[in-house]
N, C-alpha and C positions, 0 to 999 in steps of 0.2 A: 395612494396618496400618503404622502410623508407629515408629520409636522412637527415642528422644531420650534423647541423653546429659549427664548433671545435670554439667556442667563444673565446678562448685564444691564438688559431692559428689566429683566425680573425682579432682580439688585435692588436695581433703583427704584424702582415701585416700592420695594419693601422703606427701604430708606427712609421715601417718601412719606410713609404711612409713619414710620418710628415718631417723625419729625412733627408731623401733624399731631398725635396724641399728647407728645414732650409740650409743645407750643399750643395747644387747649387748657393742659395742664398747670402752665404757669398763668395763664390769664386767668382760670377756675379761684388758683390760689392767692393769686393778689387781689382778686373781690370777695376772697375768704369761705369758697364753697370747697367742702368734705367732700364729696362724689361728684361725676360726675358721668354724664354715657357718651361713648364712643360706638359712633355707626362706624364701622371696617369695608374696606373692600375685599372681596371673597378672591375674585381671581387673579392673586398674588402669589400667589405658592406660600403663605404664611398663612398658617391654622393661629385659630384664636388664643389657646395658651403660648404659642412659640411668639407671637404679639404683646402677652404677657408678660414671657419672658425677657424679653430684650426691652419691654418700657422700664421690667423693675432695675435690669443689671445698667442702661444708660441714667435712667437715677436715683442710683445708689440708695433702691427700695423706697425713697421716699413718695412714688407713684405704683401703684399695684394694685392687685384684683382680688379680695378679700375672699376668702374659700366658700363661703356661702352664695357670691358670687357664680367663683367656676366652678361652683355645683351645678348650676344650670345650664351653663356652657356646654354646646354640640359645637358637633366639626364644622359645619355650616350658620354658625350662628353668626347674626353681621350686628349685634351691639355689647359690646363689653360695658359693663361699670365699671370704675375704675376708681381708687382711693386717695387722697392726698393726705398724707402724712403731715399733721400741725406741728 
């Protein structure tokens, strides 16, 4: 048995998921909450700091995961907190 991964289905799942934390984020911070947690999906091909990564570089750090944070953070872990920069 073969199995093959649809790299552009995979893509976009990821996308998906960028999209959904950015768009939590702004409605977190226009009712003016500091943190908030992010349930992830796991079988995306995106680990939770690479998650990380791409919410703080699409905005421009003003969303990120505080080190005390991804101290806790495993490979398998499905909820990030997540910061909003005032």
């Amino acid at each position: 048995m073969e199995i093959r991964v649809n790299k552009e289905a995979q893509e976009k799942q990821q996308r998906e998921e960028l999209n959904r934390v950015i768009v939590r984020a702004k409605t977190y911070a226009n009712a003016g909450v500091e943190y908030f947690d992010f349930k992830r999906q796991i079988a995306i091909g995106l680990s939770p700091y690479e998650l990380i990564q791409r919410v703080e570089k699409e905005t421009n750090g003003t969303v990120f995961c505080e080190e005390r944070f991804k101290a806790s953070l495993q490979k398998f872990c499905n909820t990030i907190t997540f910061t909003i920069k005032k």
